[in-house]
NUFI-139731 format. One line per 5 residues: for each residue x, y, z of N, C-alpha, C, O. Coordinates in steps of 0.001 Angstrom, whole numbers, padded with zeros to 6 digits. Layout:
N
X:Y:Z:X:Y:Z:X:Y:Z:X:Y:Z ~ ... .
END
This chain:
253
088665:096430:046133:090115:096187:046029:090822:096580:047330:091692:095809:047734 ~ 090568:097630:047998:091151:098478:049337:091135:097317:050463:092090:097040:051189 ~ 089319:096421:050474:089062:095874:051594:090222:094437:051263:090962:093983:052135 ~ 090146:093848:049690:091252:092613:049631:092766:093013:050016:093421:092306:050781 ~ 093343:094333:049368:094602:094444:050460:094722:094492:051976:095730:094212:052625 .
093303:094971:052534:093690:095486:053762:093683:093323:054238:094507:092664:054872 ~ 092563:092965:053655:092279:091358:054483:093742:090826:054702:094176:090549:055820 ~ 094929:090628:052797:095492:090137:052511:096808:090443:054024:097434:089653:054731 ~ 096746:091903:053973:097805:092406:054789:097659:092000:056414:098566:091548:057113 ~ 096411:092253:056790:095485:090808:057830:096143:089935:058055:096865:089947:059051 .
096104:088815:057136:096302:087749:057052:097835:087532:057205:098297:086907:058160 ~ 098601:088071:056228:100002:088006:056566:100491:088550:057635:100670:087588:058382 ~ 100882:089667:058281:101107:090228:059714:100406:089903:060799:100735:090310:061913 ~ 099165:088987:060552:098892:088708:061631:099034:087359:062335:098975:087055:063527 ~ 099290:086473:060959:100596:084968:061129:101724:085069:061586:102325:084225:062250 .
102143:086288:061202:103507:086666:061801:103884:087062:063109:104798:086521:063732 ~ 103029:088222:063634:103042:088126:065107:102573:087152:065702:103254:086470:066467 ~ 101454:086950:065473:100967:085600:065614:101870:084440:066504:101760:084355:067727 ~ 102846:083497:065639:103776:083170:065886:104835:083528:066758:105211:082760:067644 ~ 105537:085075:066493:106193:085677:067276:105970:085678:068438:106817:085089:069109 .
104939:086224:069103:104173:086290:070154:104421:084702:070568:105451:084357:071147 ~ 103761:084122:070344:103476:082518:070932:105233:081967:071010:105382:080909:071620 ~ 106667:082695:070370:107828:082418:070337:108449:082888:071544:109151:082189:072274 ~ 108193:083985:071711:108938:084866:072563:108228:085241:073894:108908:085501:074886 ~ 106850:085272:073931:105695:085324:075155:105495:086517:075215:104918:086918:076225 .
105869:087451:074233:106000:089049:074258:104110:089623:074223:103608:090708:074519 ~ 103485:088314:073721:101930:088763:073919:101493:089006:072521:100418:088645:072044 ~ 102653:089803:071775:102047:090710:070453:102487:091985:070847:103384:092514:070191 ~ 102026:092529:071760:102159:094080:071672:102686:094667:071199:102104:095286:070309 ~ 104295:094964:071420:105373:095148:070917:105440:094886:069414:105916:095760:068689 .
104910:093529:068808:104405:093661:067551:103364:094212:066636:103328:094546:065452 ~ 102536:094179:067636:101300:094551:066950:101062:095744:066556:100662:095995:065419 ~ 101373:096989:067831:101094:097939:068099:102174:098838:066300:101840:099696:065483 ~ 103514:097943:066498:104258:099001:064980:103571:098140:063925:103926:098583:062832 ~ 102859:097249:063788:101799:096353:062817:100743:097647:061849:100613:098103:060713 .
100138:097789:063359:098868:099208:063146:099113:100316:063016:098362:101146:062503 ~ 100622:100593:063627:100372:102069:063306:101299:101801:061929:100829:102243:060881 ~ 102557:101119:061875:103297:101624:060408:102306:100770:059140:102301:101504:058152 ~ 101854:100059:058989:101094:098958:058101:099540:099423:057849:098841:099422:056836 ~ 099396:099664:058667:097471:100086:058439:097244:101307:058933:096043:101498:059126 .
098175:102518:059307:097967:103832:059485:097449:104290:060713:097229:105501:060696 ~ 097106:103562:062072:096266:104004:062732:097017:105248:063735:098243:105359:063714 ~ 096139:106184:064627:097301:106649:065108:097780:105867:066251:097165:104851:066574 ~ 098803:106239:066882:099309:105369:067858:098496:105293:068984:098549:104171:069487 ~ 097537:106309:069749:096584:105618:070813:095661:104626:070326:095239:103734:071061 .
095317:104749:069068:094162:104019:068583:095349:102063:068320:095143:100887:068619 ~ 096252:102680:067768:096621:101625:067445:097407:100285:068758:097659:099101:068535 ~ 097604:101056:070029:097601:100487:070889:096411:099595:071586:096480:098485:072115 ~ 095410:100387:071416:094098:100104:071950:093698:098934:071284:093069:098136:071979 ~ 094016:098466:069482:093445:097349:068807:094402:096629:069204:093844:095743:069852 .
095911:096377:069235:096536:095996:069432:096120:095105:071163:096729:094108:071551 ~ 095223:095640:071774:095204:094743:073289:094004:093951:072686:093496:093102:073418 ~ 093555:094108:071591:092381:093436:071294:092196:092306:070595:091350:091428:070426 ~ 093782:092771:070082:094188:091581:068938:094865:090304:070137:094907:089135:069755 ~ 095316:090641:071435:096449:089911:071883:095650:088803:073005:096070:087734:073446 .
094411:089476:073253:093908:088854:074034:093971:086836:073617:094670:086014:074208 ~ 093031:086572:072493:092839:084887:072266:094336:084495:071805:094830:083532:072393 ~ 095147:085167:070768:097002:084455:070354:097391:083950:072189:097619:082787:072523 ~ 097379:085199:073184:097955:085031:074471:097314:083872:075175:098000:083070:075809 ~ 095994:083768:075073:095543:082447:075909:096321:080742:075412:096994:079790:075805 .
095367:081509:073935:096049:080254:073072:097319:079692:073306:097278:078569:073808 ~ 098438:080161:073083:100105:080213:073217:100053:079823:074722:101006:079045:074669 ~ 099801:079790:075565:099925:080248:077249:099590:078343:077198:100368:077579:077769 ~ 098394:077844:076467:097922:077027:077167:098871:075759:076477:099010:074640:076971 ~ 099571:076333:075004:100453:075439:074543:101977:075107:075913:102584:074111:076307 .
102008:076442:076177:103220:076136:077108:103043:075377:078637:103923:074826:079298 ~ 101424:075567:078996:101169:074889:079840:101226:072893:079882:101600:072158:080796 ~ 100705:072554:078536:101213:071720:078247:102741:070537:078549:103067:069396:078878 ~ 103286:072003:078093:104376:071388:077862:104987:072038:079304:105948:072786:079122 ~ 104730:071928:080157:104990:072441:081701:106372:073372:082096:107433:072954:082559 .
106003:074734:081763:107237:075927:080839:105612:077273:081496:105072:078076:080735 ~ 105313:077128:082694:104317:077878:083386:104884:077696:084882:104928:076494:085142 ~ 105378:078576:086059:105216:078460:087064:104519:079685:087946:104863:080815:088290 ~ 103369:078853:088119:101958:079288:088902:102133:080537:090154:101369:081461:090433 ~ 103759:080054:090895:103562:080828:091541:103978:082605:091515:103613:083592:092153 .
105079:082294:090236:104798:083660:089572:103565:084351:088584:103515:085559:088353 ~ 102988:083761:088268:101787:083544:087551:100602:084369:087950:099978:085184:087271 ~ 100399:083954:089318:099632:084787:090403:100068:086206:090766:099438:087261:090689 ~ 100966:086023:091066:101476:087308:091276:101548:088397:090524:100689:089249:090748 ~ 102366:088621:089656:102225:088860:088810:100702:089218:087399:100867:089827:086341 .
099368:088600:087906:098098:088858:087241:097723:089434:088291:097263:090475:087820 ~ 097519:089535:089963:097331:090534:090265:097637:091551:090656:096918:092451:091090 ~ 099034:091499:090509:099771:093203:090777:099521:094152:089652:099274:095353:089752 ~ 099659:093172:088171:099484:093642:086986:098275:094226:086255:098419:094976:085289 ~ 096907:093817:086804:095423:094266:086527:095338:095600:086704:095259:096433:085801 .
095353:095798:087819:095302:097177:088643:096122:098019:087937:095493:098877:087317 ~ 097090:098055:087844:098090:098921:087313:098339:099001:085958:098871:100050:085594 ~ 098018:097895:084830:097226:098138:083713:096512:099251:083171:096867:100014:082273 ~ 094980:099233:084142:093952:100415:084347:094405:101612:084251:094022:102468:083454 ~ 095298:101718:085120:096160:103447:085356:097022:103699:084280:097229:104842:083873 .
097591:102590:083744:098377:103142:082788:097319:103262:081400:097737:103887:080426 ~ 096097:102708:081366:095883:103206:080370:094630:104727:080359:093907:105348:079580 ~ 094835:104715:081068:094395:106134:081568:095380:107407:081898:095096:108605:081894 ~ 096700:106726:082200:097536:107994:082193:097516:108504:080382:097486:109676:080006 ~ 097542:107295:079484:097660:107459:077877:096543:108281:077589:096757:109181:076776 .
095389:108187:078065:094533:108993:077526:094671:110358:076951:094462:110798:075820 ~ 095169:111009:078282:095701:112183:078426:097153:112920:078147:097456:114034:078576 ~ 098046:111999:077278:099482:112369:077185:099143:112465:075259:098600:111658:074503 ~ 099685:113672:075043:100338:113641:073165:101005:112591:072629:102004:112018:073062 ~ 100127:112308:071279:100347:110811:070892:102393:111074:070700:103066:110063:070905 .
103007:112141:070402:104584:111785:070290:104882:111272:071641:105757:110410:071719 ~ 104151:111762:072975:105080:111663:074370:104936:109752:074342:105672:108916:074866 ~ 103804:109592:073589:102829:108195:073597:104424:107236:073027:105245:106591:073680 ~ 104314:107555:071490:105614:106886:070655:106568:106859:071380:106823:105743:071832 ~ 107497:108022:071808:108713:107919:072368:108554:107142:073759:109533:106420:073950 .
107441:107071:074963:107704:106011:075681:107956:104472:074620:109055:103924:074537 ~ 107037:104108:074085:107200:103237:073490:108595:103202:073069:109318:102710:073935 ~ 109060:103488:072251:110202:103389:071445:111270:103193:072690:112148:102339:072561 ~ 111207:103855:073703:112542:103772:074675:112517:102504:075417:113546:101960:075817 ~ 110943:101887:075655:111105:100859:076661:111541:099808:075958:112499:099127:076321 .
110761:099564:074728:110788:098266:073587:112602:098448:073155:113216:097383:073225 ~ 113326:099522:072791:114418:099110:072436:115510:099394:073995:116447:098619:074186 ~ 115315:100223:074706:116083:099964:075902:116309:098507:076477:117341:097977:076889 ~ 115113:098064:076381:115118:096508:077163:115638:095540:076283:115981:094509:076861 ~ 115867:095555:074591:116587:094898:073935:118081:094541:074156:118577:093426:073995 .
118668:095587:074520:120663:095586:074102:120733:094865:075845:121772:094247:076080 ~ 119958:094920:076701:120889:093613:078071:120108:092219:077637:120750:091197:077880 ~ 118837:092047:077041:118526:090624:076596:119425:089644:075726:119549:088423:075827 ~ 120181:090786:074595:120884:090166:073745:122282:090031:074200:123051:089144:073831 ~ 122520:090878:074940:123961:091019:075371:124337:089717:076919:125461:089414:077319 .
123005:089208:077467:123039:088527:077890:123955:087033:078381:124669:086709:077433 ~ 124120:086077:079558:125500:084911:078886:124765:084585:079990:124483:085296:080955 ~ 124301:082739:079623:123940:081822:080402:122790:082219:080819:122457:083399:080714 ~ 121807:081054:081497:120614:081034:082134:120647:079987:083501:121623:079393:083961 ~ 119519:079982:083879:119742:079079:085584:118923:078250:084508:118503:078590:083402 .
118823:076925:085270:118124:075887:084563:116747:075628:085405:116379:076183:086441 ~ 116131:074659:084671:114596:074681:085446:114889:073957:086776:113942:074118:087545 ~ 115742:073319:087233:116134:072691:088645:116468:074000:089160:115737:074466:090033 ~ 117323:074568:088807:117557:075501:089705:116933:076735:090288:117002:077340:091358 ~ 116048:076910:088703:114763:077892:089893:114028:077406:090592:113539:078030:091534 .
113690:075932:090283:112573:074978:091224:113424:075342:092812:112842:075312:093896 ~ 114651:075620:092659:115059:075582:094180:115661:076491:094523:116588:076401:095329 ~ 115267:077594:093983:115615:078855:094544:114898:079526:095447:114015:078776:095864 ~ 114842:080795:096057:113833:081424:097002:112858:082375:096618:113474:083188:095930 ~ 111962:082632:096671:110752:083140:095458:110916:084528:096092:110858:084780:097295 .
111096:085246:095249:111965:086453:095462:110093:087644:095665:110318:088831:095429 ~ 109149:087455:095892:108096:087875:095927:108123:089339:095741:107673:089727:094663 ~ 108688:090508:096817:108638:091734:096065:108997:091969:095199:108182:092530:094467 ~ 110467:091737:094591:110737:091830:093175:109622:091421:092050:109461:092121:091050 ~ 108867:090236:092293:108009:089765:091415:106861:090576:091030:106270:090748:089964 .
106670:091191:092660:105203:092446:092735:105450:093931:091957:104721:094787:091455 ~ 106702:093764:092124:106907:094968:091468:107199:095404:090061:107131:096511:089526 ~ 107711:093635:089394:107872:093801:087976:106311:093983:087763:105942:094973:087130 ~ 105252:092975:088314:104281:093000:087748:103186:094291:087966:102112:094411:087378 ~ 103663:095066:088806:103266:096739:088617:103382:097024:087789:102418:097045:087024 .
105077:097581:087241:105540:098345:086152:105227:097836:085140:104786:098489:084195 ~ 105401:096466:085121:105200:096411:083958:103675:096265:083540:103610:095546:082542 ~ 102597:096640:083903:101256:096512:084393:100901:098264:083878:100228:098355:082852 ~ 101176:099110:084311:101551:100048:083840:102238:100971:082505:101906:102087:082104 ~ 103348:100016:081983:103540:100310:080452:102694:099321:080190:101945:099978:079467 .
102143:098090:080206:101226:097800:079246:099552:098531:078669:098979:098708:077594 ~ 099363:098704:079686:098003:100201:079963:098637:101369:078690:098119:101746:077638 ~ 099830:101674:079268:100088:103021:078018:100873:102499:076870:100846:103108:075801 ~ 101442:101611:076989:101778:101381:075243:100707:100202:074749:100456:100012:073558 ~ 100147:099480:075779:099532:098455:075191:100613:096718:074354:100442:095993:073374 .
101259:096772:075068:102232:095978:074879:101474:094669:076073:102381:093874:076318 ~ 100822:094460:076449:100448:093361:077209:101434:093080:078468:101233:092128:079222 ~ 102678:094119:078661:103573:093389:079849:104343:092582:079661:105050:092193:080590 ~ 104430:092202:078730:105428:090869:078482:106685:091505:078003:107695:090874:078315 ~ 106888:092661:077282:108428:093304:076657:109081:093790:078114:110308:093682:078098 .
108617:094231:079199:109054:094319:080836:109096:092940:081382:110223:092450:081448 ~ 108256:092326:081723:108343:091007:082447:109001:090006:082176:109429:089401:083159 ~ 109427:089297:080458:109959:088685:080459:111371:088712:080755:111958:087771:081289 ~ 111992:089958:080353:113401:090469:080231:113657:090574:081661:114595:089917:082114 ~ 112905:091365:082502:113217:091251:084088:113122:090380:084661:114043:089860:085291 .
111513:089823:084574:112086:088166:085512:112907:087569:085167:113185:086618:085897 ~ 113706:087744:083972:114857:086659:083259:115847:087278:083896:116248:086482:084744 ~ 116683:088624:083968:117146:089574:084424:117814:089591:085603:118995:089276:085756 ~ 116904:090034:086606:116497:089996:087775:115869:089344:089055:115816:089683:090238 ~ 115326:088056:088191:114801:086868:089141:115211:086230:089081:115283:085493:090065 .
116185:085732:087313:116647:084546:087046:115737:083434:086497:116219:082433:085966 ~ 114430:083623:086632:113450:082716:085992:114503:082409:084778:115404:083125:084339 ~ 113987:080807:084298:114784:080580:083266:113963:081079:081615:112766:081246:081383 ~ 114878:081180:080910:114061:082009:079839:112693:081315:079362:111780:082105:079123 ~ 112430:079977:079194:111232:079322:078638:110897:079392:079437:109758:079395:078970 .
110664:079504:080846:109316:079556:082326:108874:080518:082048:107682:080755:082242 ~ 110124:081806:081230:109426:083159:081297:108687:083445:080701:107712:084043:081156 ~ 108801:083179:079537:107368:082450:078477:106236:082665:078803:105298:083461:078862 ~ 106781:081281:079081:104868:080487:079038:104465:081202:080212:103346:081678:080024 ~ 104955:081493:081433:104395:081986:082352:104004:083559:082555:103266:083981:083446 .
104659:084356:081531:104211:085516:081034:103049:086121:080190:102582:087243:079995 ~ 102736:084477:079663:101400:084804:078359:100061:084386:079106:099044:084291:078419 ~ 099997:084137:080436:098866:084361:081588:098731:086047:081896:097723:086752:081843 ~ 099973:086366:082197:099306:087917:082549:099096:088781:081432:098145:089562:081456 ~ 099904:088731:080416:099459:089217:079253:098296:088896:078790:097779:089803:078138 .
097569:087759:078900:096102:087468:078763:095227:088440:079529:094390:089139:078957 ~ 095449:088470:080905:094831:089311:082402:094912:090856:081853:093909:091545:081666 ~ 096248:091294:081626:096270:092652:081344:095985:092882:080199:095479:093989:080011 ~ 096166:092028:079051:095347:092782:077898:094023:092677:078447:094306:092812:079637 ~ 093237:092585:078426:091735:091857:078901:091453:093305:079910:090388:093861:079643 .
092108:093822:080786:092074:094975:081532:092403:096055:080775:091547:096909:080545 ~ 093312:096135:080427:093859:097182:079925:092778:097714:078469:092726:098928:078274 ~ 091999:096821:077551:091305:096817:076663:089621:097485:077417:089121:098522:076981 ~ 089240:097008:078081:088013:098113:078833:088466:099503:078963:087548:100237:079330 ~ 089316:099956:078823:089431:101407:079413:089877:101995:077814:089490:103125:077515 .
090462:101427:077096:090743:101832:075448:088917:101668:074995:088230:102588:074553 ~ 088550:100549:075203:086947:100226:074188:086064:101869:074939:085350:102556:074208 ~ 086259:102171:076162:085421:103386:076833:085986:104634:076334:085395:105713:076354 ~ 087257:104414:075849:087733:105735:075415:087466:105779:073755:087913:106824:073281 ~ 086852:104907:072772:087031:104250:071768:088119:104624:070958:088078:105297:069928 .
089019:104167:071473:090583:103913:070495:090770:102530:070388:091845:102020:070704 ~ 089763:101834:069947:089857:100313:069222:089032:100231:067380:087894:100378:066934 ~ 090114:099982:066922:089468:099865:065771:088996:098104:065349:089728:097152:065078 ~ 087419:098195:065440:087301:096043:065608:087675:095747:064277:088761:095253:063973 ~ 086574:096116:063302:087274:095665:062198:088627:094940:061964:088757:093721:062080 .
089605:095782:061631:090660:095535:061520:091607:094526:063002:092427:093639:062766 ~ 091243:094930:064269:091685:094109:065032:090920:092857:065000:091568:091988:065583 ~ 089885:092448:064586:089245:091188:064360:089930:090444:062967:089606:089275:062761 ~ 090631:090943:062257:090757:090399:061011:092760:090312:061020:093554:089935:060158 ~ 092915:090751:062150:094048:090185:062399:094699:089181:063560:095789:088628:063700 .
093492:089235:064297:093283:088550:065015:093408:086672:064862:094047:085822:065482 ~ 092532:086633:063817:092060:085279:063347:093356:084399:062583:093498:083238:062969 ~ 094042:084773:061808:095097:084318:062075:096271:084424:063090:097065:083495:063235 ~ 096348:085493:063731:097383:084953:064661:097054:084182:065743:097979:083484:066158 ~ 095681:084076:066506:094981:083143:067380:095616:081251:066883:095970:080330:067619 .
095507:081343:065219:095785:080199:064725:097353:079870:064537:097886:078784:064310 ~ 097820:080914:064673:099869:080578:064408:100619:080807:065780:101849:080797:065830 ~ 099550:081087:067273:100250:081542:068485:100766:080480:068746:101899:080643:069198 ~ 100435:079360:068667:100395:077836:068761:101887:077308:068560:102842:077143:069318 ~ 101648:077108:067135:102535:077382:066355:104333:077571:067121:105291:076849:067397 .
103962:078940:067191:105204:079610:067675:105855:079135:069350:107034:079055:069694 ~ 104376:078831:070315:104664:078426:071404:105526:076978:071462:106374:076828:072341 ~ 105291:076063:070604:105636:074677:069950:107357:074952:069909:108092:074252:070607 ~ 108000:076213:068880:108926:076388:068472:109518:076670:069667:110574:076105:069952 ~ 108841:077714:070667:110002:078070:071497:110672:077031:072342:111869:077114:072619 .
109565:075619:072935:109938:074634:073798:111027:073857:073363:111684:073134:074112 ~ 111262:074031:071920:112391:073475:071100:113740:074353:071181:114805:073812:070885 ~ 113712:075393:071489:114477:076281:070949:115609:076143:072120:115277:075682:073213 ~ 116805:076508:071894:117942:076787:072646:117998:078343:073439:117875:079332:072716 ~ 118173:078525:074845:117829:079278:075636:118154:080839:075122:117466:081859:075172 .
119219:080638:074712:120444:081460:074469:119787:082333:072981:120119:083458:072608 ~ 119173:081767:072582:118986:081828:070843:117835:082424:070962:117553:083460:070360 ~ 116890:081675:071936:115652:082507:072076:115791:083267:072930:114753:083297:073592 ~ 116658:084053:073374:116892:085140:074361:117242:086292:073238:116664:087377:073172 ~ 118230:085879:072425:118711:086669:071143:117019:086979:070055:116737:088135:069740 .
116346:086111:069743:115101:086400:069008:114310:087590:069667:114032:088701:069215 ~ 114013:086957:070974:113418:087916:072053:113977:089476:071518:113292:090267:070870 ~ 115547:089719:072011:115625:091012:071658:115655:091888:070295:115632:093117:070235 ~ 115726:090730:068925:115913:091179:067833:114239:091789:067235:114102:092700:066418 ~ 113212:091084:067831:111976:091460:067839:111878:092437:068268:111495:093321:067501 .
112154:092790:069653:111797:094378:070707:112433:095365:069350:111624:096188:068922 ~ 113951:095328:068591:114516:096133:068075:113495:096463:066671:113394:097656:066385 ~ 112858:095618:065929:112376:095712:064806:110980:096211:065188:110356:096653:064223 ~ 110232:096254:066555:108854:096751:066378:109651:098416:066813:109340:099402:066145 ~ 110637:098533:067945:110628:099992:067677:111101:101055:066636:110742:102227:066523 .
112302:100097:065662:112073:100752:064261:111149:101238:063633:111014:102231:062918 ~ 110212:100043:064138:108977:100870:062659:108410:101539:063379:107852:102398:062697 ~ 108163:101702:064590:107374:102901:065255:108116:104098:065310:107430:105071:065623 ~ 109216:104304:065117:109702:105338:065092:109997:105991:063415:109769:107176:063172 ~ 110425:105211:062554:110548:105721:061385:108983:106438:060797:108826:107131:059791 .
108071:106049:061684:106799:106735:060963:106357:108219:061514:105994:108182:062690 ~ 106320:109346:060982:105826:110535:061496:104410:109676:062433:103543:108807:062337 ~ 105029:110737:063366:103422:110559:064097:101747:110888:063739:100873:110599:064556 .
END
């Protein structure tokens, strides 16, 4: 009976981020991570660690829907996967060593700090106009540090930093930020997950069985966002960041 709730609960939360993820380009993390720890109990290093495990195939998947639909620009793309690898590594090695509360409360501050300017947000540049703007390259190197870095320690894949800043701060338009965010979130989960599997704070089981549906609904969600109105999915974007750090915080550590 334990193993049919845990599948059932699987199955549902993991359609759900699933989707989300493939909506917003957030990767999962941000979802996943209050998924495992408030929903299936894990503690929060462990539950970060499944959480990069779960995000890896939804992120390819979703990435290659937006490639499609040409909502990917390459030359942030690059950049951004390799500033972000490296600095991944370190951050998930600074986690090793920090108390799972110091662990939560980063989490909780970045995921809802970066919410209230996404939503509070007015207007976007359009895809002509970043096509002809000036490629702002250090700024780009440097989101994809930091944010390369909280993904390592919260396990958020980079995408709850990158999308909001390159949108932010570069002006990328919100759907480039997307699709072109769920490449490095592929790169850095994928990095960031070797240094959790060596420390073993991955639970497979359970990250395999939530996995399998959201791999199948990232799709899905990537589909929705190319439809979506800029403005609206800028507002989703932040109403998500607000609801995964609720539940990570309402749970004792």
């Amino acid at each position: 009976m334990a193993y049919l709730v845990v599948a059932l609960k699987a199955l549902v939360l993991g359609s759900c981020a699933g989707f989300a993820s493939g909506l917003t380009g957030i990767g999962g993390g941000s979802i996943y991570v209050p998924v495992f720890f408030y929903f299936f109990g894990l503690p929060i290093k462990k539950a970060i660690g499944t959480s990069l495990l779960v995000m890896v195939l939804p992120a390819l998947s979703a990435f290659l829907t937006h490639l499609k639909g040409r909502q990917v620009d390459f030359r942030v793309a690059v950049v951004v996967i390799l500033s972000g690898m490296l600095a991944t590594q370190v951050g998930a090695q600074i986690t090793t060593h920090l108390p799972d509360l110091f662990v939560k409360t980063i989490f909780v501050i970045v995921t809802g700090g970066l919410a209230v300017p996404m939503f509070l947000k007015q207007g976007d540049a359009s895809d002509e106009e970043w096509a002809c703007a000036r490629f702002p390259l250090w700024k780009i190197v440097s989101i994809g540090i930091f944010g390369g870095i909280i993904a390592g320690m919260c396990g958020v894949g980079g995408a709850i930093l990158m999308v909001p800043l390159l949108h932010l701060f570069v002006c990328v338009p919100m759907r480039v930020c997307v699709g072109t965010v769920l490449s490095a979130v592929f790169f850095n989960s994928v990095s960031g997950l070797t240094a959790y599997l060596a420390a073993g704070l991955v639970d497979l089981p359970v990250g395999f069985l939530v996995a399998i549906p959201a791999v199948l609904c990232a799709p899905l969600g990537a589909r929705v966002s190319m439809r979506t109105d800029r403005g609206r999915l800028r507002k989703v974007f932040a109403i998500v960041l607000i609801l995964g750090a609720a539940l990570v915080l309402v749970r004792p550590s």
